[in-house]
C-alpha positions, 0 to 999 in steps of 0.5 A, spaced: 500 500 500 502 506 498 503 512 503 498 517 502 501 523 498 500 530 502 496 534 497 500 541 497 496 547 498 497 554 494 500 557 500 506 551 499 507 552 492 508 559 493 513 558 498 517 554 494 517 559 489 519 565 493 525 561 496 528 559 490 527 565 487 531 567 494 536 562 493 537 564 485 537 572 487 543 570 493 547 566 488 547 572 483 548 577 488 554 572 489 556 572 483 556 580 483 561 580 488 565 575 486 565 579 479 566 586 483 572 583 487 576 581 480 575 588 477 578 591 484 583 586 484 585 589 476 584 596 478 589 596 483 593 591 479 592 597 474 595 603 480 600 599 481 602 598 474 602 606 473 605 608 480 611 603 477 611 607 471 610 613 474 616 611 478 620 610 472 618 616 469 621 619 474 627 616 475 628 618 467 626 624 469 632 625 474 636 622 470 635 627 464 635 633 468 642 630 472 645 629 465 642 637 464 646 639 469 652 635 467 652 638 461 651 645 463 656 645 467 661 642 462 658 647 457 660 653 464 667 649 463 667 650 456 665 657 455 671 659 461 676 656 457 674 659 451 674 666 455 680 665 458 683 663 450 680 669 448 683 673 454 690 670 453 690 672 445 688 680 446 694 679 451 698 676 447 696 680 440 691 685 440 693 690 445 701 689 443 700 694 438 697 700 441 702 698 447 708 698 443 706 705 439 705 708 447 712 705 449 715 708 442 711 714 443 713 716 451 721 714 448 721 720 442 716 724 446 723 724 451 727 725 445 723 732 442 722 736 450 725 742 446 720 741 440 713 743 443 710 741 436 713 733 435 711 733 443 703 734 441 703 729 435 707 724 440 702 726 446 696 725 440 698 718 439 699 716 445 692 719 448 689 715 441 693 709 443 690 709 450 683 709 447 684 703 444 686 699 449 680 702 453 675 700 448 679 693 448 678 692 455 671 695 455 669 691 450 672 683 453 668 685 460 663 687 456 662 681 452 664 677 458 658 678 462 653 677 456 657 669 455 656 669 463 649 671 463 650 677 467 648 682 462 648 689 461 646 693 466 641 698 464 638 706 467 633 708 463 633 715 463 628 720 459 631 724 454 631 727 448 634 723 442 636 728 437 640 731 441 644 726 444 645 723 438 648 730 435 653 730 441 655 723 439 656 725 432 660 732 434 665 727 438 665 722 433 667 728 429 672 729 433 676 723 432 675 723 425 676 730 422 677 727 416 670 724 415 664 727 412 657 727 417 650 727 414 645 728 419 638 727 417 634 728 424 627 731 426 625 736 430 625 732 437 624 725 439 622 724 446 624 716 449 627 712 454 634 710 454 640 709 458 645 714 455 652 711 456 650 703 452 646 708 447 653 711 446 656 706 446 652 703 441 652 709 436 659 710 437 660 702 434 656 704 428 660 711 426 666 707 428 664 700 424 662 706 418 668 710 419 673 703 418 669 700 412 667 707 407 671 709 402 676 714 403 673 721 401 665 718 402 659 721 407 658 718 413 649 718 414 646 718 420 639 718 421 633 718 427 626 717 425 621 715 430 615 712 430 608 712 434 611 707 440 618 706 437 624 710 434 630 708 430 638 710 429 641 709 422 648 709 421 649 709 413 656 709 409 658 708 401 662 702 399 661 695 397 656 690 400 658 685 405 660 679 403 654 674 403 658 668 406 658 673 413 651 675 413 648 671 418 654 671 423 655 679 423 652 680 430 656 674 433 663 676 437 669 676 433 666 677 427 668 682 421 665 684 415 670 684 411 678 686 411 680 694 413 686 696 415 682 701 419 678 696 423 683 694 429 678 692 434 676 686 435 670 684 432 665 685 438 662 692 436 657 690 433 655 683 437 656 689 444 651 694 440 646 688 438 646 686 445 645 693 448 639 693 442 636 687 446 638 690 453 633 696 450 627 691 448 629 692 441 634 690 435 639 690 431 639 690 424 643 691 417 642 692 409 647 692 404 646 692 397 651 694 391 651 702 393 651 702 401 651 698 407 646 701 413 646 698 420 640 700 424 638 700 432 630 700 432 630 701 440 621 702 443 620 709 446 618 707 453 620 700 457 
């Protein structure tokens, strides 16, 4: 006989349903943290990957500044001796001229006592040597704190352009009474500059005019301004420069060409770019068949 089956009643059915729907919702919430586990555990796989590659970076980082360092330091090292190879050379070389021509001077300046005229031509050749040697001298210190990174020191000072330049040119004048002056200025020009560099700057340009312009040619200088800036232009006759130093001719120890007149060292027209850039402003040139112009374009407040 068999046992007698227990009918099941609806609210039995139901209870059955409802715990394997927990039991199912249980297993799949499971499977969710299970699932959500393994993606943190990526994750942080993932941070630790990118710290290592963070660290690695930084390493290289360390390394390339290191290396940086080392090769500024080398460069330091390098520029140094190429100064004191430059010192040595003008030294040796370039100041042996007018010192020889101030030791011969002061012998036949013992010598001619009794003759006052040949004294004032000895005492004007040893007054033009020792200029020489100022302008050398100033010019090395000079190049020395730009390659050293110290730079001009510039005092900006309100003035009057035209006039300052008159007064450069009337010294200039001065120096080289055989040398015709054109002047071609306004009437006023108002700006902010210091002196004593802009001098400098525009006696490099008269010089570095005087030096390469045919005997018996004009000298032309010009100031022009502009609504927030004005310029210095130095113009001089003669043959254009060669096309092979052009890109080179604002870097030291740089001549444009050959003259018997240009017994400086190359640095003027690097010394006037940088003061040029001291100003905010800038050096430039044009040169063609009939004449070469060297131009200072300086802003008229900084």
């Amino acid at each position: 006989m068999r046992p007698r089956e227990i009918a099941k009643t609806p609210e039995q059915a139901q209870g059955r349903r409802k715990r394997a729907l927990g039991l199912q919702k249980r297993q799949q919430e499971k499977r969710g943290l299970q699932q959500d586990e393994r993606q943190q555990q990526q994750e942080k796989r993932g941070l630790q990957q990118n710290e290592r590659q963070r660290k690695q970076k930084k390493r290289g980082l360390e390394q390339r500044n290191r290396e940086r360092r080392q090769d500024l330091r080398e460069s330091a090292l390098d520029e140094r001796d190429r100064l004191h190879e430059i010192f040595v050379a003008v030294l040796g070389h370039d100041l042996r001229s007018p010192i020889s021509t101030v030791k011969m001077s002061a012998a036949s300046l013992l010598r001619d006592m009794g003759n006052p005229d040949k004294a004032r031509l000895t005492i004007g050749r040893i007054q033009s040597s020792a200029d020489r040697m100022l302008e050398m001298v100033t010019q090395l210190l000079d190049f020395t704190r730009t390659r050293l990174g110290s730079g001009f020191e510039i005092e900006m000072q309100r003035g009057e352009v035209v006039a300052f330049v008159q007064e450069a040119c009337a010294d200039f004048t001065v120096n080289h009474p055989e040398r015709e002056l054109i002047r071609e200025f306004p009437e006023s020009v108002e700006a902010n500059f210091d002196r004593n560099r802009l001098r400098q700057a525009v006696m490099n340009l008269l010089s570095n005019a005087a030096a390469y312009a045919p005997p018996g040619t004009p000298i032309v200088t010009r100031v022009a301004q502009g609504p927030d800036s004005f310029s210095i232009t130095v113009e001089n006759q003669g043959p254009p420069i060669p096309t092979d130093v052009r890109e080179a001719l604002f870097n030291p120890f740089v001549r444009a060409r050959k003259s018997r007149k240009s017994g400086g060292l190359g640095l003027g027209l690097y010394i006037t770019q940088e003061i040029a850039k001291a100003h905010g402003g800038e050096a430039s040139f044009t040169s063609d068949e009939g004449s070469t112009a060297f131009t200072l374009r300086l802003p008229r407040s900084l």
